[in-house]
C-alpha positions in Angstrom: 174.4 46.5 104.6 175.8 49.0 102.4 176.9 46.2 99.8 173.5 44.2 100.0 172.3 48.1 99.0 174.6 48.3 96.2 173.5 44.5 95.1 169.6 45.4 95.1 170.1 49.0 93.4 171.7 46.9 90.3 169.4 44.5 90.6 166.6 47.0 90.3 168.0 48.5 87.4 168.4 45.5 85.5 164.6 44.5 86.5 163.9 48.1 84.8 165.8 47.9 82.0 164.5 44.2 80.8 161.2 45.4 81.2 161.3 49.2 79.7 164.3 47.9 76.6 162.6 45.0 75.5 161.1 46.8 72.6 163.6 47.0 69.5 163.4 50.8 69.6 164.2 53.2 72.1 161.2 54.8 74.5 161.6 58.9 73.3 162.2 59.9 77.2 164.8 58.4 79.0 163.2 56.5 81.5 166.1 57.1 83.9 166.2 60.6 84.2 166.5 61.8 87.4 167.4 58.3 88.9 170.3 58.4 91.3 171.8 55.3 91.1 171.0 55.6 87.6 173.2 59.1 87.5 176.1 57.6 89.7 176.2 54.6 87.0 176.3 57.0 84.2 179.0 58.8 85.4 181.7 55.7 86.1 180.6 54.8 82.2 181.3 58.0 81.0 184.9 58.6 82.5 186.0 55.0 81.4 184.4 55.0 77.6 183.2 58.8 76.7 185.7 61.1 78.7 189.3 60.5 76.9 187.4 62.6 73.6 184.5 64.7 75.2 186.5 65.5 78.3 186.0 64.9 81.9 183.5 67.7 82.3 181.8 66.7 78.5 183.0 70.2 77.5 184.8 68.4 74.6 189.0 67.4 74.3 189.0 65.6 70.8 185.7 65.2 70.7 182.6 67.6 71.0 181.3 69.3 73.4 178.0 67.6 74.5 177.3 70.2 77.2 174.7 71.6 74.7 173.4 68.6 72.8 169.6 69.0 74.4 169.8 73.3 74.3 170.4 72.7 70.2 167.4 70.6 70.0 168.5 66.8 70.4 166.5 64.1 72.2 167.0 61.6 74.3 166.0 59.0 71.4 168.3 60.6 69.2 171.3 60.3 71.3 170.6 57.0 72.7 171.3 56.3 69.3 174.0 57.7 68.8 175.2 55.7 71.6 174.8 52.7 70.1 175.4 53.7 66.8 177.9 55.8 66.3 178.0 58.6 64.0 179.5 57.6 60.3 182.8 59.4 58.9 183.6 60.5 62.3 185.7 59.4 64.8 182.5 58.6 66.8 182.4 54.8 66.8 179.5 52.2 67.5 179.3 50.7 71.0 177.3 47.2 71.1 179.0 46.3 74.1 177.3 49.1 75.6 173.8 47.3 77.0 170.5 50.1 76.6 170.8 50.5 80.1 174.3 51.7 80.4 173.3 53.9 77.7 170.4 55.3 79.4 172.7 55.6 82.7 175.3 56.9 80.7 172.7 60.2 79.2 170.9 60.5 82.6 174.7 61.7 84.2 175.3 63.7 80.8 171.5 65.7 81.6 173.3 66.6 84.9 176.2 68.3 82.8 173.9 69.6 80.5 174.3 73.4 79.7 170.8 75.8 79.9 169.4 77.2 76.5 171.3 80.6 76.1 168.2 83.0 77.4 169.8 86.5 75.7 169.6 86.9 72.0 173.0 85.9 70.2 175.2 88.9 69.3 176.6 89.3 65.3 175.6 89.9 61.9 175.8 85.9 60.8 176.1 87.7 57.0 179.4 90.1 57.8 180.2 87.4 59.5 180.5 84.7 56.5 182.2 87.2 54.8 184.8 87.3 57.3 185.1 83.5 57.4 185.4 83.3 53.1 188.2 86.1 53.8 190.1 85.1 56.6 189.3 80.6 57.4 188.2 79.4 54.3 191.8 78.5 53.1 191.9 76.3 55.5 188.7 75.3 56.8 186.1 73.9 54.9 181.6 74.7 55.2 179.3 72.3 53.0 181.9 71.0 50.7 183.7 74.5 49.7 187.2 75.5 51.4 190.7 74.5 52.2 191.2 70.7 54.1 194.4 71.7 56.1 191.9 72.8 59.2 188.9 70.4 60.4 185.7 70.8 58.4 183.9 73.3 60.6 180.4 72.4 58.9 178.9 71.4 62.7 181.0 73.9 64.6 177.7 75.3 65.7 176.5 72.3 67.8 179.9 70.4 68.0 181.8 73.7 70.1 180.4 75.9 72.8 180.7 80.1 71.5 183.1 80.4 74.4 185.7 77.6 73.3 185.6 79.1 69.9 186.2 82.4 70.7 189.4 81.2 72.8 190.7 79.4 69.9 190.6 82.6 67.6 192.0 85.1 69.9 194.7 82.7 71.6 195.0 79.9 69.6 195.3 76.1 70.6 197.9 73.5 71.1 195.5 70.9 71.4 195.0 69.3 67.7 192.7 66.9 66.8 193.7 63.4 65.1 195.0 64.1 61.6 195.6 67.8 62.1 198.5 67.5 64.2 200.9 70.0 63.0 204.6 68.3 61.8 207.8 69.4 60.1 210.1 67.2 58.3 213.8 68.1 57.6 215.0 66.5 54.3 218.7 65.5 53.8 218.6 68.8 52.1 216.5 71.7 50.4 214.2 73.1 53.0 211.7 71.8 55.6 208.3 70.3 54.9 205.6 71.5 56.9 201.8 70.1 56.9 200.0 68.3 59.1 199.8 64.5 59.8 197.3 62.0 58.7 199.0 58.7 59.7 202.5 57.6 61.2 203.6 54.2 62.1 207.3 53.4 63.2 209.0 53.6 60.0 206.7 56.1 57.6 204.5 59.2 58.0 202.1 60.6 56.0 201.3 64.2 55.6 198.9 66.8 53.8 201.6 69.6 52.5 201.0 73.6 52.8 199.5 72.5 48.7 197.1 69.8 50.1 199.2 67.7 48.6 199.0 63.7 50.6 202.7 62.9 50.8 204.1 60.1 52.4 208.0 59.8 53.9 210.4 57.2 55.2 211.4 58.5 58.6 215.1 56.9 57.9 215.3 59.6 54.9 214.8 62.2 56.8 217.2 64.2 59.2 214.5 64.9 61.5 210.1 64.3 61.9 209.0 67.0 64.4 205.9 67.7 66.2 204.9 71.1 66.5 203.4 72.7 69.0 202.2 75.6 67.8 199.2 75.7 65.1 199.9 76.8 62.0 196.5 78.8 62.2 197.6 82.2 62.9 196.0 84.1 66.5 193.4 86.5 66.0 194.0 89.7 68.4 192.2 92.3 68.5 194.5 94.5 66.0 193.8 91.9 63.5 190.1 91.2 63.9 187.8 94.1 65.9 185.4 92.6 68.5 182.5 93.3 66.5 183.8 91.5 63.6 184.3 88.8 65.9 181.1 88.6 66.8 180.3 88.8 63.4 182.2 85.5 63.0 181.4 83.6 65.5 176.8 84.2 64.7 178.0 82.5 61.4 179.7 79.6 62.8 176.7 79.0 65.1 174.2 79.2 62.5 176.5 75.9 61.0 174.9 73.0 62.0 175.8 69.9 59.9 176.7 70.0 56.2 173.4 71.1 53.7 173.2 69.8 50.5 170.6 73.0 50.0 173.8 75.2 49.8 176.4 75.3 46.5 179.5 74.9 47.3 181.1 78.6 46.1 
């Protein structure tokens, strides 16, 4: 009985989905919100195809979090899209396999995830706090086209990273590196180590961006040793290096930055 359920739940779904998807674009509303079949579907598609980047609670790993995605404004349209889609120059990638309903399912288990709109206003001067950034990131990290490429670009950390996870990374610091900013040292024959951070590495080569920005690429035969560190070269900010209220300072700019705008010139 329980399987003849199971058979006429997907059944049902699919009779939905023909009828609601036949149009070439998306309905704005995802027509199975709320759903609980729909939801339980969602959720076995989003631990085998989503989870190994955003994480098994969407909070992000790799990837970002997507907690927050409807609380920053984003609709169901939109991310349906992005879905199927992908999102260019990211490691995002398009999904045709994935049928519109198993994208619907997929968003109606992410609405259950979904983080409330913050209700008290957000603390920091988002002006002290870009000055603090220039001083103390931008060597590393770049904002609209200006800055330093050792670090991720940080031009969406403000709808790509909940305040929380950020706040962590500066005051303890992370060992979990995204793709191409792995940190690595290389021992030469002689002279002194090479630090930087990866980019690509196959079985006999690896390629690097230096402590100069430099793109260098090695033989792993020349070298005494290729090692993968575990510590990040970006240096913990306690609170004898950086006050709380300059923190919060920081960390209003970083949520006012919400995808790269041509509007602002690069300094």
């Amino acid at each position: 009985m329980r399987w003849t359920c199971s058979v006429l739940t997907v059944g049902v779904l699919c009779v939905v989905g023909s009828s609601l998807f036949a149009a070439q674009d998306p309905p704005a509303k995802n027509p199975l919100e709320g759903n609980s079949d729909a939801i339980r579907g969602g959720m076995g598609l989003y631990r085998a195809r989503c989870a190994d980047c955003h994480g098994m609670d969407a909070r992000g790993v790799r990837a970002p979090d997507i907690t927050q995605v409807w609380a920053s404004g984003r609709t169901d349209e939109g991310l349906f899209k992005t879905i199927k889609e992908g999102v260019s120059g990211t490691e995002m990638p398009a999904n045709p396999r994935i049928s519109d309903v198993e994208g619907w399912q997929i968003l109606a288990y992410l609405r259950t995830l979904a983080a409330p709109a913050p209700t008290d206003p957000p603390r920091g001067n988002a002006v002290n706090g870009e000055n603090i950034f220039r001083a103390n990131c931008a060597g590393c990290h770049r904002v609209n086209g200006a800055g330093g490429r050792l670090g991720p670009d940080l031009s969406r950390i403000g709808v790509s990273r909940p305040r929380e996870a950020v706040l962590l990374r500066i005051r303890r610091g992370t060992e979990d590196f995204r793709p191409g900013f792995e940190p690595v040292t290389l021992t030469p024959p002689s002279g002194p180590p090479i630090q930087g951070v990866k980019k690509n590495e196959d079985l006999f080569s690896v390629q690097i961006m230096d402590t100069r920005e430099r793109i260098q690429g090695y033989e792993k035969d020349k070298m005494k040793s290729v090692k993968n560190d575990t510590k990040s070269a970006m240096p913990v900010f306690g609170p004898d290096r950086l006050s709380d209220s300059d923190l919060d300072d920081l960390l209003r700019y970083l949520q006012t930055l919400r995808g790269f705008d041509p509007a602002v010139v690069p300094k």
